[in-house]
Structures are given as C-alpha cells and as structure tokens.
N, C-alpha and C positions, 0 to 999 in steps of 0.2 A: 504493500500500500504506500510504503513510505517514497518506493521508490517511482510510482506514477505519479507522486504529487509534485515531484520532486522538478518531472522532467516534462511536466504541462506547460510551466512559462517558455523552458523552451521551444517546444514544438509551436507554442502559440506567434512564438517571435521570427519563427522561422516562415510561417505562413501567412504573417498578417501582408509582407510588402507583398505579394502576387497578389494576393487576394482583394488588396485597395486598388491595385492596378488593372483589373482585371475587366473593369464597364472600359475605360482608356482602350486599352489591346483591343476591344472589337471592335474600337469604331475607327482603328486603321487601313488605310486602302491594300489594294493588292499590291503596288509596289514597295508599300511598308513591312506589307507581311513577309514578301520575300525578301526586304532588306533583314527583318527579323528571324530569317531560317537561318539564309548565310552567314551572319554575322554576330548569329546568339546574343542579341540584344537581354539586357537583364529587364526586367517586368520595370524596377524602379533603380536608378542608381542611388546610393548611398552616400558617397567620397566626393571629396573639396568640395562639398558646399558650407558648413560652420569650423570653425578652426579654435584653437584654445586661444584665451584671451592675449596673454601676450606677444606671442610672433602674428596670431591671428592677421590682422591687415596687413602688415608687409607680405605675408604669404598667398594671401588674397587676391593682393594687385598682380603677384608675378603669376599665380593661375588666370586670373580673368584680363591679363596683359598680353603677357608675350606669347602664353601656353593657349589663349585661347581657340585657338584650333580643332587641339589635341581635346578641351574640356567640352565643347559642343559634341565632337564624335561624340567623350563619352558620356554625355548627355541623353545622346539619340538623335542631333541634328543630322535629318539623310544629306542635306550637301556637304555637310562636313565630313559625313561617312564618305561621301563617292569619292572625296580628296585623299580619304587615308583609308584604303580597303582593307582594316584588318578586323580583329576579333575583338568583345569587350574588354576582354584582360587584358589582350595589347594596346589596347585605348587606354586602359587604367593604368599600366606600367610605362605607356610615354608620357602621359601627363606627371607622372610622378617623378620620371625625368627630368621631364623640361623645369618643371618647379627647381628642382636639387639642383642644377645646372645654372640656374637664373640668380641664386639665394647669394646673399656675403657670407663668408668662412666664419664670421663670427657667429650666427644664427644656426651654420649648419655645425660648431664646436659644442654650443649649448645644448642643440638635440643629441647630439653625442653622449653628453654628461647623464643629460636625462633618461639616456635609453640605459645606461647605468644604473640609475639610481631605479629606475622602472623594475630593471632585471632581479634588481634586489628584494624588490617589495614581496615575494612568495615566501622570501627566507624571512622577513622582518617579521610576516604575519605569523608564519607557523611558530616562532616563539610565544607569541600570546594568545596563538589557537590553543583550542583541547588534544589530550592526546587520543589516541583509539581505545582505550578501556576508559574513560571516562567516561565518553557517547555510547558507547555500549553501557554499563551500568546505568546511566540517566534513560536509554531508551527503556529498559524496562517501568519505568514508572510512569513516567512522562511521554511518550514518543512525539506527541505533537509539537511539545516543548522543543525537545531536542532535533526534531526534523528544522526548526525554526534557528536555530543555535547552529546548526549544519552548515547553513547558508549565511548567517550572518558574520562567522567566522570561518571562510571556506578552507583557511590555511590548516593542515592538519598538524600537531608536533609530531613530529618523526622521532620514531627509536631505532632502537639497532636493528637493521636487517636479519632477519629471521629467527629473529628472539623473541619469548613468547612471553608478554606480560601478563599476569592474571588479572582478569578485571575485578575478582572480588578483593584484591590487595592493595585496591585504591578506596577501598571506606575503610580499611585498617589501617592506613596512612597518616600517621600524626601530625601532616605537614603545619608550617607557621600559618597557612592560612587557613586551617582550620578552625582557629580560635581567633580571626578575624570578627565573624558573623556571630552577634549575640542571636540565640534560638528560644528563646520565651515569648512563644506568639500564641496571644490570642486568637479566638474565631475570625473576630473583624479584621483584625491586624493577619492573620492570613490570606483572606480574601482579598484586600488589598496589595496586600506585596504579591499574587498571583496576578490581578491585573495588570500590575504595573509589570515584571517580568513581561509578558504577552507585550505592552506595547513598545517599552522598550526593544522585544527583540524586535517585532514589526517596524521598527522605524530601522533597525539595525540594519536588516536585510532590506530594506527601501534604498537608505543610504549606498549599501552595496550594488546593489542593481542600476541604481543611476550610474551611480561611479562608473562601471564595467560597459557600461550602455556607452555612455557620453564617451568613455574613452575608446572603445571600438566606432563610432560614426567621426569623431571629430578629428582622429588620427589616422596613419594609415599602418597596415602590418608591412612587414618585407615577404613574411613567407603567403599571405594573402590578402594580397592590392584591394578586390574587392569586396571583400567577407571583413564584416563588422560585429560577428558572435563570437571571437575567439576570447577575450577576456571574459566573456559573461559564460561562456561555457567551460573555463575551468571553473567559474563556482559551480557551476550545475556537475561538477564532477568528482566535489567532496562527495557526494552522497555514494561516490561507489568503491567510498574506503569504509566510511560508517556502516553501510548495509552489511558486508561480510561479518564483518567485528560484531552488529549487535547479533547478529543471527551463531555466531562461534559461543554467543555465551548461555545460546537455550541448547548446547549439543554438552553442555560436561558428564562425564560416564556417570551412570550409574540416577541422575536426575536429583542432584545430594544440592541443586543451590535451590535455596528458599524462599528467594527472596518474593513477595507475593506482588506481582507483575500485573498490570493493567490486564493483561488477556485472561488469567488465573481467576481476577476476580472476577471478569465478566462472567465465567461459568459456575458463579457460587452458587450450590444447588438452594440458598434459599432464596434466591432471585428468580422468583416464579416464570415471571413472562418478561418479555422483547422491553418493552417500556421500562422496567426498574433497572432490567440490565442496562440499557441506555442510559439513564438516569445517572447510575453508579456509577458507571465508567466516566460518566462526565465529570463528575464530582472528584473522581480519582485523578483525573486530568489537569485539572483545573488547582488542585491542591498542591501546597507549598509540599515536597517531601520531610520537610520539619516537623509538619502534622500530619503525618503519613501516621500504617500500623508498623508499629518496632518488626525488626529484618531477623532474620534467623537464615546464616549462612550455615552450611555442612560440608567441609572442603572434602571432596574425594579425589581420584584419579583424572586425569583431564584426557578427553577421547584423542585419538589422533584424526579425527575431523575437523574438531575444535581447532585444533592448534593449526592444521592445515589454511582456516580460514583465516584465522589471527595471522599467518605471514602470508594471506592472499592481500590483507586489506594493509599491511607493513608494504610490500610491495607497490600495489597503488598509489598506494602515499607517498611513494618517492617518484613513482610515474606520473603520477601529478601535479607534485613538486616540480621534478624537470619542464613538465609541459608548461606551467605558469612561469618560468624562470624564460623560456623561448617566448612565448606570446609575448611576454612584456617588455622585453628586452629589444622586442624589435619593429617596437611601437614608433613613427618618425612624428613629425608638427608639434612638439610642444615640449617645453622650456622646463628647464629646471625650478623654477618657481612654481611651475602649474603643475608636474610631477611631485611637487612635495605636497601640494596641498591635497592631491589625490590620493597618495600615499597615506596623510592622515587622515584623511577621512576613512578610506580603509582598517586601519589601525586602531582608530576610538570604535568603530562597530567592532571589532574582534575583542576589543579589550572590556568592552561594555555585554559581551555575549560572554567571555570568561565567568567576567566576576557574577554574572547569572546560575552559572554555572558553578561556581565554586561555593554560592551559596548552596544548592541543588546538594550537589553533594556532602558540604558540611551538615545536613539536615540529615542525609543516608549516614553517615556516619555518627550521628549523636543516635539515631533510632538504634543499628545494630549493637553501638557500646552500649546503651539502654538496656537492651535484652540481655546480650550476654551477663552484664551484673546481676540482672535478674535472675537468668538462668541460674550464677553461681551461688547466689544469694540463696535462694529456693533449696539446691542440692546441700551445702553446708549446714543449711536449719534440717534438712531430712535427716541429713548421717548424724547430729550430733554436735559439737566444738569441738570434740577429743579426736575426730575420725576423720582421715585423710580420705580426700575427694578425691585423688587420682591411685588409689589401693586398688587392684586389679580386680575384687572383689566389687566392685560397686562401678562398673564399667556397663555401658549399653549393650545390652546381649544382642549376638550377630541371631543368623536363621536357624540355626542347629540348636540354639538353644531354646527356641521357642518351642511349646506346648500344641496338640496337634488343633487344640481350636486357633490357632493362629495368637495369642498373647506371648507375651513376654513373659519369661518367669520373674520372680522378686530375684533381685540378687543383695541379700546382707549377708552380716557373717553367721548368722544362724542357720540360714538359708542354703548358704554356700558348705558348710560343716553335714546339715543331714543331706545333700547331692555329695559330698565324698564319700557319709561311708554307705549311701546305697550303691553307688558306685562298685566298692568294698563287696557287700554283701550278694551284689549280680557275679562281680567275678569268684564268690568264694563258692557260690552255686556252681557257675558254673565248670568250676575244677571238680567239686564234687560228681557231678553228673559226668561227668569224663571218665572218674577213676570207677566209676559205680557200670559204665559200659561195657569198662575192658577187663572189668569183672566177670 
C-alpha cells in the first residue's frame, strides 16, 4: 500500500504535461503532424523558459538573443524547424550550447561551484535523514506517519554495507536524545502534538516537492536536456529502501517480536465489525507512540530472509545515494547563492522530519523500558526477595515441557524437586521391569 501511495505523485506528474496538451495536438494541420512524427516533437516543452533568480536574466537575454533560433525549434516553431532539421533532444542540446558558448567565464565558474555544492546535498541530507531500522520500527505503529517522514527526509543514513542492524536495538538504544523529549502527555496534549507532527510533516514534504520540482524545470540536467523529474524522482525512490526494511522486520524466525503493530490490532477478535476496526486503526494512527500500549519484544533467531532484505534495502540506499549525488551534480543555470538556499531548504525538512521522529521513537522506547520493569517487577514479587530470577529453575518452559492440554507446567523449586524424583521413580521402574523380563 505504502508503496502505490508513494508512487501516485509521480505517475501523476508524469502525465499531466501530455494530457494539458492534448485538445492543442488535435487541432494541428497535417503538415504539423508530420513535422511531429519526424521530428518527435514533445507534447509541451519544459526548459529555458524561468531560470533561478540570480544569473536568471543574463541567461535569459543570451537564450532569447543570440540562441534564438535554436529556442523557437525547440519550442515547436515549424520554420524554425525547416532551418534546423533535427530531433527534440538535439534542439535541446544546441540550445544548451549556444547559451554555455555565449555566457562570461565568470557565471559559467559559479555554476561550476554550485554543481559542487548540489552534488553534495544527498550526502548533507543523509546525515540528518533516518536510518533503515528506525522507519522500519516507526512503520509498525504509524505507517502513515512514516510513509510521510519517507518523503520529507528522502536522504537515507547509510550503514555499513551488508551489515545487518537489528531494528529492535534501536528502542534499547540509550542515545542522548532520548532524554531530549519530556513524555508526560496528556489526552489533549497528545492529540495535539499528533496534529501538529501531520502538519509539520505535510509542509515538510510540500517544501521538498517544490524544491525538486522548481529545481528540475528551472535548471537543466547534463545526462537529461529534457527531462525535468530526475531530482523529484530520487525522492520518490527513498521509499524503495524503506519498503524492504519494514517488510524484513515482520519475517524474524520463529514470530518472537511483539510489538502490537497497527495490522495486529486491526484483527482484534473483539473488534466485531468493519467500522470499529476502522475506527481503531485510526485512533492507533493518529496517536503519539508515547500513548501507545507498552511493547513486549522477545528477541529470537533472525531468519535468513530477514537479513537478506535488511542488505537488499542497505544496498538501495547507497544506489540511491549514488543516483542523487549524479542528478544533482549535474544540474547547470544556477549560482551558488541559489544552490545554498535550496540546499537549506532541503535540510530544515529533513531535520524537522528527524526530530518527529526521534520523538516517535523516544515514546517506543519509554513504552518497552515501561514493560520490561514491569515484567521484572511482577517476577521478583512472585519468586520472593531471597530468590534469584534468572535460577534455571524458574525459567519459561520450552514445548516438551508442557502438559498435553497445551499449558505450561508451574516451575518452582517445589515443583521442580517432585519432577526429579518422578523422574527417579519412572527410571527405577523401569530397571525393575527389565530385570523382572530377563527373569
């Protein structure tokens, strides 16, 4: 699910220019249409028409100056086409010429700098992005949340290649900012700081989508003249580091994590019908994990599917990484000045999607430490003050020791003392009944 929500903007952006275009194309004559087979005219062109503010009009004049020719073709003016019989991309690759060719050295030094500092921006971000067990452990509770966190921090943090982190070792994590976020919240005071997350992250991913947008139309790529999705579609391409990751963390062997997961509850057998499930899940959605129900992890074995997906989605994340380090590095029209203030803008969404985040989980983390006291609390008042909780005698019985109606036997030491000497007493039979045979 998360991942068609994911990938709707883009398909939508991919179809709107034909489809605005598309009453225009018919009511072209027949010399136009054949100018449009031969020459793969594009539905709408995109490039040198707005430019970033500060080379903006010097670049302007040398397109609609000297270059004008070139910019008519690739407009679609047919006489300008019969002048230069070539193809849209070669229309867009000589315009893009002639501009670079017309420019001072000083303007084309500054894009330079800026394609620099652009190339940088995937590595800046992925410091202040999530890492991949983080959005995995947040999708279980939240996913909607986190599908929104995906995108407005598309940078992933990278770890070691094919190293396998656990994601339940990230709410055992005592990091210093865990004791950032005070967690005594009230009803109302939850509901509110849920709101506010939601719009927060909403403007996050607003911010980000402009940015990616504005900077594919207004710029131009080197590896693709006329394609203006390639910055907005490496964010659309976090989500296929997160998807593996959170999907690696419902395969652990054995089914030993606990944590009670938005899908789990939707099937709470006392949730009669379709409407409370509904109802609930929203509620569950919608709530801070600080007033969530306390977590109960049971670490076992980790499958080798699991771990398989953990370094599919490690992998991605550096493939994505590379791919945003190219797109952006070879971004041309715009200044170092206007590279930075894009980069910050980038940057406050990531870091404003973090620290949502970091609440998020400092909340999963005060629930499980919650429980486990509990837990220990509970077992030390059962055994006694004088009787050690981890005495092998008072350990959770595996399957061989249960009873054949399926319960658990008691294990105390009373308990444990008459199972030895029936024990005793089965093998003393059956020595007896051996010697009594060969009798």
């Amino acid at each position: 699910m998360m991942f068609w929500l994911g990938f709707l903007p883009l398909l939508s952006l991919l179809t709107w220019p034909s489809l605005a275009a598309e009453a225009p194309e018919k009511r072209r004559t027949a010399g136009q249409f054949h100018d449009l087979l031969l020459n793969g005219l594009v539905a709408r062109p995109h490039k040198f028409d707005k430019w970033f503010p500060e080379f903006g009009g010097r670049i302007d004049a040398v397109s609609a100056g000297v270059c004008q020719v070139n910019l008519q073709a690739y407009l679609g003016n047919h006489t300008a086409r019969e002048s230069l019989p070539d193809t849209v991309i070669e229309y867009c690759s000589n315009q893009n010429d002639c501009i670079l060719d017309n420019l001072v050295e000083s303007i084309k030094s500054d894009m330079g700098t800026a394609q620099v500092l652009l190339g940088l921006t995937p590595v800046i971000l992925s410091n202040f992005g999530p890492s991949i067990a983080e959005i995995s452990v947040m999708s279980t509770q939240r996913p909607l949340l986190t599908l929104l966190l995906a995108f407005g921090a598309p940078a992933i943090y990278p770890t070691r290649l094919l190293r396998y982190d656990n994601p339940l070792e990230v709410l055992r994590t005592n990091s210093p900012k865990s004791n950032f976020f005070p967690l005594q919240l009230q009803n109302r005071h939850a509901v509110l700081i849920s709101i506010a997350e939601y719009v927060i992250a909403a403007a996050a991913i607003a911010n980000v989508f402009h940015c990616t947008i504005t900077l594919g139309l207004w710029t131009l790529s080197i590896i693709g003249c006329e394609t203006f999705v390639f910055p907005f579609l490496w964010v659309i391409l976090a989500l296929a580091v997160h998807i593996p990751a959170a999907v690696a963390l419902r395969f652990l062997k054995g089914s030993k994590l606990k944590i009670p997961s938005l899908a789990a509850e939707f099937r709470r057998p006392d949730l009669t019908s379709i409407g409370k499930r509904l109802r609930h899940a929203f509620w569950r959605e919608f709530a801070p994990c600080a007033s969530g129900p306390s977590l109960v992890v049971e670490d076992d074995e980790t499958s080798s599917f699991a771990i398989s997906l953990n370094y599919l989605a490690g992998i991605v994340a550096y493939a994505q990484l590379t791919w945003g380090i190219s797109v952006f590095s070879s971004l041309l029209y715009i200044s170092v000045r206007d590279a930075s203030f894009v980069v910050a803008r980038l940057v406050a969404s990531a870091l404003v999607c973090q620290v949502i985040l970091s609440f998020e989980l400092r909340g999963l983390e005060d629930a499980l430490a919650g429980s486990e006291r509990e837990s220990a609390e509970a077992k030390t008042k059962c055994l006694g003050p004088h009787e050690d909780p981890d005495d092998s005698r008072f350990k959770e019985p595996n399957d061989a020791e249960k009873n054949r109606s399926g319960l658990p036997l008691l294990h105390s030491p009373v308990t444990r003392d008459v199972e030895d000497f029936g024990s005793d007493v089965r093998s003393g039979l059956g020595s007896v009944s051996g010697d009594a045979s060969g009798i």
